[in-house]
N, C-alpha and C positions, 0 to 999 in steps of 0.2 A: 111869176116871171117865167117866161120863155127860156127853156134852158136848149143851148146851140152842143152840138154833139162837139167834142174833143178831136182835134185831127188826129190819126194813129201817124206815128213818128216813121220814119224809115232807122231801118239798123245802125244805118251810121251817124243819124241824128242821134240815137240812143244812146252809141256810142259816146259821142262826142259831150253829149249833157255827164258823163261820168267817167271822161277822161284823167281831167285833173286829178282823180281820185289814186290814180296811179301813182301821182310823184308825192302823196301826202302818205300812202302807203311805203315807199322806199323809204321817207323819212323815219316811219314807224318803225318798219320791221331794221332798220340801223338802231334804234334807240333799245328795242326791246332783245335785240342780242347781244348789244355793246354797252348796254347801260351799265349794267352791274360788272362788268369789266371795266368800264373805265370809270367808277366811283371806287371799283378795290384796289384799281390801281392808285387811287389817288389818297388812300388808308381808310375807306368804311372796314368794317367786320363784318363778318357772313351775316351772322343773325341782325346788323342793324341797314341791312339791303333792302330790307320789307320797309323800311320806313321813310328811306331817300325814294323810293319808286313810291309812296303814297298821293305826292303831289301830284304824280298824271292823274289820279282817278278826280283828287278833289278837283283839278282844274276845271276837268268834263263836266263834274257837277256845279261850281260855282258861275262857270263860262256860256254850257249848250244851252239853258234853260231862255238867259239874257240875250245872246245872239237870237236861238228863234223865235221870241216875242220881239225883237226888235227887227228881225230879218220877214216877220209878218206883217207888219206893218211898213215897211220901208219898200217904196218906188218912187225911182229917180233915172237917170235917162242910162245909167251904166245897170239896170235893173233890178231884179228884189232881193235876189240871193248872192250875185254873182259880184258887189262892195265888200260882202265883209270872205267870203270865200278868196279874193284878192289878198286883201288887210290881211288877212289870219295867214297867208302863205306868205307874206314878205317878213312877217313878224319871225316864222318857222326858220325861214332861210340863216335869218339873223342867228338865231338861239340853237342853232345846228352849228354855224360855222365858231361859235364862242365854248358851247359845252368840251367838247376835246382839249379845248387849250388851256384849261381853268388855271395850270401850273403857272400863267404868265401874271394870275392875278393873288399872289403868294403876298404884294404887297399892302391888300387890301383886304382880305380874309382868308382862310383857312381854302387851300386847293376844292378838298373835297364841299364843304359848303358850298364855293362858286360853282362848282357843277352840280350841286340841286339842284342850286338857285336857276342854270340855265336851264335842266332839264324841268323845271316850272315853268320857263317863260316858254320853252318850245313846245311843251307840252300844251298850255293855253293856248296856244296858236293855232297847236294842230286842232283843236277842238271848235274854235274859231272859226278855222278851214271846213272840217269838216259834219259840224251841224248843218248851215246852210245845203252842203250836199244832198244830204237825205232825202231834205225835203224839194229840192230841187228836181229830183228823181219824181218825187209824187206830183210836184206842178207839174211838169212838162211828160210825161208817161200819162196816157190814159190806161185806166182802171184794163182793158183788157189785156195791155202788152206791163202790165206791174211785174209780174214773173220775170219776162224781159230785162225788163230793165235793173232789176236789183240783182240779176243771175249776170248778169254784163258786169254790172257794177264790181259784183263780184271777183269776176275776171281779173278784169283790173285791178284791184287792191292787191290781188294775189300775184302777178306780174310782177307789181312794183315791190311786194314784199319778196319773192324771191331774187331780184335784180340786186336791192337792200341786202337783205341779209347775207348772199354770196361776194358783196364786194370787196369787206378787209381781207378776203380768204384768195382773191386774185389778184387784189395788190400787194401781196406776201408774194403768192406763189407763180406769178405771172408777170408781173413788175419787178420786182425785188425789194419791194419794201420792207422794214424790218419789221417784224409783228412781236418783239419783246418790248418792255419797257420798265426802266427804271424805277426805283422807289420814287413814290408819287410825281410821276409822269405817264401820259399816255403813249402807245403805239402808235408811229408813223403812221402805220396801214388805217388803223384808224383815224385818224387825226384828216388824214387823203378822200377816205369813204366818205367822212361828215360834210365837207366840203363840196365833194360830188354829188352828192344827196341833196344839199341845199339846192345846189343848181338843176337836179334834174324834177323836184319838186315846185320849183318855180315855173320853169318852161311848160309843165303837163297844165300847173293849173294856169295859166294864160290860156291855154290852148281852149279850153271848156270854156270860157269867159269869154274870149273874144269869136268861137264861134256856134255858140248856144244864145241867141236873141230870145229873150225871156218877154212872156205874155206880155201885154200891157194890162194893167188892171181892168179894167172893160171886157176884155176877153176872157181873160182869167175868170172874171165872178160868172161871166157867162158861161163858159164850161164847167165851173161848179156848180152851178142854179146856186149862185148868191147872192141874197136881195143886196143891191147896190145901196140902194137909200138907206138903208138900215145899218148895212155896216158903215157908210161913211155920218153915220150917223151915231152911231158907238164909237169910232175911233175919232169923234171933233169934241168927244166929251175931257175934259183936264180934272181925270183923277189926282187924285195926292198922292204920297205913298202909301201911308197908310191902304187904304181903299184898291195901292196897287196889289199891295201885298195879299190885302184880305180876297182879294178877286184869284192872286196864283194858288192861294192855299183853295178857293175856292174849286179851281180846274182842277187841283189835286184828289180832291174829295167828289170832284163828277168824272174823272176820268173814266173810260170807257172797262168796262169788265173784263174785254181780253188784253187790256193791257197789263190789269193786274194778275190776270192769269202768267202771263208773258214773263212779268216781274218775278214769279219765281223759279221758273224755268234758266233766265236772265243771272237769278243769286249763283246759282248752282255751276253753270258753266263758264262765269266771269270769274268766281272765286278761283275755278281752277285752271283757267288763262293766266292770271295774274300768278299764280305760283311758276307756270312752267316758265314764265317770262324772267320771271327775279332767280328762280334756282337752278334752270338746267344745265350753266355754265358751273357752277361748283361741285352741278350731281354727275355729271362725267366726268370733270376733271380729279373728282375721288373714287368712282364707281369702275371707270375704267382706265384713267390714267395713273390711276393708285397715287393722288396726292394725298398727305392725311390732313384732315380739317385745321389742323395747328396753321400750314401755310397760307389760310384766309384769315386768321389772327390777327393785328397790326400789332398788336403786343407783342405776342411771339415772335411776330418780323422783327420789331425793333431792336428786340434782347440779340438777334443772331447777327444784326447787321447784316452784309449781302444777302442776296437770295440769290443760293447754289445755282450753281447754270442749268441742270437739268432740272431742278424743280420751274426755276422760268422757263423753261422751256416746255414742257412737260404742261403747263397752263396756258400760253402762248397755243400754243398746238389744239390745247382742248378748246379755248376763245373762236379759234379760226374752224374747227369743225362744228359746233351750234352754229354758226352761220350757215355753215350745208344744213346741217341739218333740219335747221329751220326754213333753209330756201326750199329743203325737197319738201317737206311741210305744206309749205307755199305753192308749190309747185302743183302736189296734188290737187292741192283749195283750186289752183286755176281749172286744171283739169276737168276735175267732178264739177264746176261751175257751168262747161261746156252742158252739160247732160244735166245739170239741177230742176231749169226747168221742166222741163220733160219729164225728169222719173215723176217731179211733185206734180206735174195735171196729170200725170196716170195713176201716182198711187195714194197722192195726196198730200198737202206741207205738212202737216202732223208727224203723219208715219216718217216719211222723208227727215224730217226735223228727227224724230226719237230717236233712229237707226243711227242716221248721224252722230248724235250726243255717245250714244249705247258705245259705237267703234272707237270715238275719241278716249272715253272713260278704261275701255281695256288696255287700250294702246297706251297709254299711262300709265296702268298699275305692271305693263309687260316691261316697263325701262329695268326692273330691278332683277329681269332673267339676261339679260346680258352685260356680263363682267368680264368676259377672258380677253383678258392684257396681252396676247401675244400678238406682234407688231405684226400687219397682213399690207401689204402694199396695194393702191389703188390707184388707177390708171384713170384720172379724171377729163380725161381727151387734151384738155387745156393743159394739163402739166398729175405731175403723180405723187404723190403724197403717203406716209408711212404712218397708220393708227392703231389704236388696238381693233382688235377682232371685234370683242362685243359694240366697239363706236361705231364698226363699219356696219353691224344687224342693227342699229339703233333705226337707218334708214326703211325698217322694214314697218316699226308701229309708228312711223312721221305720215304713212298712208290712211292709217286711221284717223290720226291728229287734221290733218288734212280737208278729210270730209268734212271732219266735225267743223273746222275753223269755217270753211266753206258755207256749211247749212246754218251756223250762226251768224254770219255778215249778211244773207239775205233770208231766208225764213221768218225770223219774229218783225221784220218790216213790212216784207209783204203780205203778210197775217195778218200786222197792227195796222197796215194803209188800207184797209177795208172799214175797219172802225172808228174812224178819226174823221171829226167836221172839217170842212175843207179852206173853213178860211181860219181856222185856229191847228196846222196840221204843225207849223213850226214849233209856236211853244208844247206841243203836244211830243212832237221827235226830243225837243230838248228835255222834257220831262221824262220822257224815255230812259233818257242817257240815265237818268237817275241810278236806273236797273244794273246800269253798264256799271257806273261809279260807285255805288254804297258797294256792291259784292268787293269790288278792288280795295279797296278803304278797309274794309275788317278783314278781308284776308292780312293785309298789309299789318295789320295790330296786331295780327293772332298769329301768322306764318311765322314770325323771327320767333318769338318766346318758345312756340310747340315746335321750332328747330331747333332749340338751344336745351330746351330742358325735356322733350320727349324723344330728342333722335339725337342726342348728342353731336350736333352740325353735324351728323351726315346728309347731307342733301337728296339723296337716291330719294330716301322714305319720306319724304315730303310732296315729291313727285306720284307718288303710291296716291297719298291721300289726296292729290287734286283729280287721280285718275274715280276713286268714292263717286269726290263730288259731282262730276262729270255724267257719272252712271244714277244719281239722282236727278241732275236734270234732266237727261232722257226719260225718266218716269213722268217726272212730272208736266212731261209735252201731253201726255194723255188727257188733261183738267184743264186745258185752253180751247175757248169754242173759235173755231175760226168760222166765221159768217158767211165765205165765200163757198165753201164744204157744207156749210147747213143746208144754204139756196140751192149746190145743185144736189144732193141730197134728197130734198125736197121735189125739186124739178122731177129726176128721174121716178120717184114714189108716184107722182100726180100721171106721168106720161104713161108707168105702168097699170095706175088704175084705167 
C-alpha cells in the first residue's frame, strides 16, 4: 500500500489538539492538593489516606486500557477520540461539584465514604478524559513534530495545574472566603475551587473537540501505511470474551521492549508522585507548622472535642500553602516545558529524562532541611500572607520537583510513540497507564503502614523516601532503548564513515 505523507500541523493546530488537557489538569492538581484535606477533614486518619487515594490509580488501570481498545476502534461523525474525551469531562464535572459536599449525604452513608466514593467516580472520568488524549496527540502529530506536541502538551497540563492548585489559596486570600472547616465539613474556599474547576475543565475540553477535526479513517490508515482490507478485516471478526481476553493478555506479552523498559523507570517515579500527593499536606503542617501528628487522629479529635483555634488554623494555613506550593511546582513544569524540547534534540530524551528524575529525587529528600517555624511575611502581589520560614524555602526544591513533573508528562510518550503499531497505539497508551497505576496501588498499601509503624506519622520522612525512589528512576532511564536515538546514532556513525 502507498503510504501518503502526514500533513505537519501548525503550532496552533498542535495547540489546540491538547488544549482540553488543560482543564482536566486544573481538575487534578485541585484533587491532588485538596484530596487529603478534604477526606481528613471529613475524619480519615493520616495513615488510612494512602488508601482512600488508591481508587485514582485503580481507576486508570481498570478505565485507560477499555477506553483505548474502544477509542481504537470507534469512528463516528463527532470522531475517534474526541466521544469519550467529551463523556469522561462531563462525567469529571459531575464528581468535582459532589466530592466537597459529601457532608450533605450524612443521610445515606458515612461523609468520608461519600467522598471516595466521588473521588472514584471523578477520578474514572478523569481517566476517561484523558487516555483518549494521548493518543490523540500521536494520531494527529506526525512522527517529526512528537517532541512538539507532547512538550505543548505539557505546557498545558502545567498551566492548568498551577491555575488548580493556587485557587482555594485566593479564594481565602483574595475573595474572603473562609479556608477553616468544621468537624467533618469542608472549607468554603474549597468547596468554591471544586466548582470552578469543574467549569473551567469543561469549557478547555470543548474547546479541543469542537476545533480539532479528526482524520477520517481513510486518511488516517493512509498516513500510517495501514493496510485497510486487513484491518477492516480483523475488526468485522466477533470475538468472544474469552478470546477477547486471551488477545489483551496477548498484547501484554508482545508489547514493545521499550515499553517494558519504560515500566520501570514509570514504578519508580509514580511511587514517588503518589506519596508527595497523599503526604505533603500533613508533612508541613508538622515539619513546619509544628502540628504534632496526634491532630490527624480522628480518635484523638474526638476525645478533645473542638479543635483549638490555632491548631485549625495552623492546618487551614499549611492546606492553602501546598497549593502554592504545588502551583510554583507547576509552574516550573510549564516553564522547563517551554525548552523540553530543544534541550532533548540536542542532548537527547534519556539524558534529559535521567537529569530530570535525578533533580526531582534531591529535591525531595531536601524537604526535611527546612524546618524554622519563625513566621516571615510574604508579599504575594495579589495580597500577603504570614508562614513559617522553612515553608517559604520549600518554594526552592518545587524547581526541581518541577522538572521532573515536566520530563515525566512528556518523555516516556514520546519515547514510547516511536515503538508503538499505529493502528493498535490506543490500547497500547492504555496499557501504558499500567506503569502509571500498579506503582500508585502499592505505594498506597505500603505508604500508610511504613507511616504508621516506621516514622511514627511524621510525614516529613516519608517524603525523604519518595525523594530514594525518584533517584532510582533516573538510574534506571539509562536501560530504555529509545529507537529514535538509535537511528540517528546510527545515521551520524554511517555519514562519518
Amino acid at each position: 500500500m502507498k503510504q501518503t505523507s502526514q500533513p505537519r500541523l501548525s503550532f496552533w493546530q498542535v495547540w489546540n489538539v491538547s488544549f482540553g488537557f488543560l482543564g482536566v489538569q486544573f481538575g487534578f492538581a485541585l484533587q491532588n492538593a485538596n484530596a487529603s484535606r478534604i477526606l481528613s477533614d471529613l475524619g480519615a486518619d493520616l495513615h488510612s489516606l494512602s488508601y482512600f487515594w488508591i481508587v485514582a490509580p485503580l481507576m486508570g488501570l481498570i478505565v485507560q486500557p477499555i477506553v483505548g481498545a474502544a477509542s481504537d476502534r470507534t469512528w463516528n461523525r463527532f470522531g475517534r477520540r474526541n466521544p469519550y474525551i467529551l463523556f469522561g469531562a462531563i462525567a469529571a464535572a459531575v464528581g468535582m461539584g459532589f466530592m466537597p459536599n459529601a457532608s450533605i449525604a450524612v443521610a445515606i452513608m458515612a461523609p468520608m465514604l461519600f467522598g471516595g466514593l466521588m473521588l472514584a467516580i471523578m477520578d474514572g472520568a478523569f481517566n476517561v478524559t484523558m487516555q483518549p488524549f494521548r493518543a490523540l496527540v500521536s494520531d494527529m502529530v506526525p512522527a517529526e513534530q512528537r517532541n512538539l506536541g507532547y512538550s505543548i502538551q505539557s505546557l498545558l497540563i502545567n498551566i492548568g495545574a498551577v491555575m488548580g492548585s493556587i485557587l482555594p489559596f485566593l479564594l481565602t486570600n483574595v475573595i474572603g472566603l473562609e479556608n477553616t472547616a468544621r468537624a467533618g465539613e469542608v472549607a468554603p474556599s474549597v468547596i468554591w475551587a471544586f466548582y470552578l474547576g469543574a467549569s473551567v475543565l469543561f469549557i478547555s475540553v470543548l474547546w479541543t473537540v469542537f476545533r480539532t477535526k479528526e482524520y477520517s479513517p481513510k486518511d488516517y490508515n493512509a498516513y500510517k501505511g495501514i493496510d485497510e482490507s486487513s484491518l477492516q478485516q480483523e475488526q468485522a471478526e466477533n470475538k468472544s470474551l474469552s478470546q477477547r481476553i486471551h488477545g489483551f493478555f496477548e498484547l501484554l506479552k508482545s508489547m514493545p521492549k521499550t515499553m517494558k523498559q519504560l515500566a520501570v523507570v514509570q514504578f519508580f517515579s509514580w511511587f514517588a508522585l503518589f506519596i508527595m500527593w497523599v503526604y505533603t499536606t500533613p508533612a508541613i503542617t508538622q515539619h513546619m507548622w509544628g502540628v504534632d501528628p496526634k491532630w490527624f487522629d480522628p480518635h484523638y479529635l474526638a476525645s478533645v472535642g473542638d479543635i483549638p483555634e490555632h491548631i485549625a488554623l495552623a492546618k487551614g494555613a499549611a492546606g492553602d500553602w501546598v497549593g502554592i506550593i504545588f502551583a510554583a511546582y507547576s509552574l516550573f513544569a510549564a516553564i522547563f516545558s517551554i525548552f523540553l524540547s530543544k534541550i532533548a534534540d540536542r542532548i537527547g530524551r534519556k539524558l534529559t529524562y535521567s537529569i530530570s528524575l535525578l533533580l526531582g529525587g534531591l529535591s525531595y529528600m531536601s524537604f526535611l532541611l527546612f524546618q524554622d517555624s519563625q513566621l516571615v511575611t510574604v508579599n504575594l502581589l495579589i495580597t500577603q500572607v504570614e508562614v513559617p520560614t522553612g515553608a517559604l524555602e520549600l518554594l526552592l526544591p518545587m524547581a526541581g520537583i518541577g522538572i521532573a513533573w515536566a520530563a515525566i508528562l512528556a518523555m516516556p510518550y514520546a519515547i514510547l510513540s516511536e515503538s508503538l503499531p499505529a493502528q493498535k497505539t490506543g490500547v497500547y497508551m492504555g496499557i501504558f497507564n499500567f506503569t502509571i497505576a500498579a506503582p500508585q496501588i502499592v505505594s498506597a498499601l505500603l505508604a500508610g503502614p511504613m507511616l504508621a509503624n516506621l516514622f511514627d506519622n511524621y510525614a516529613i520522612y516519608i517524603i525523604v523516601l519518595a525523594g530514594v525512589f525518584m533517584v532510582l528512576g533516573s538510574i534506571s532511564v539509562y536501560f530504555v532503548t529509545d529507537h529514535e536515538e538509535e537511528a540517528l546514532s546510527a545515521a551520524d556513525l554511517a555519514n562519518a564513515g
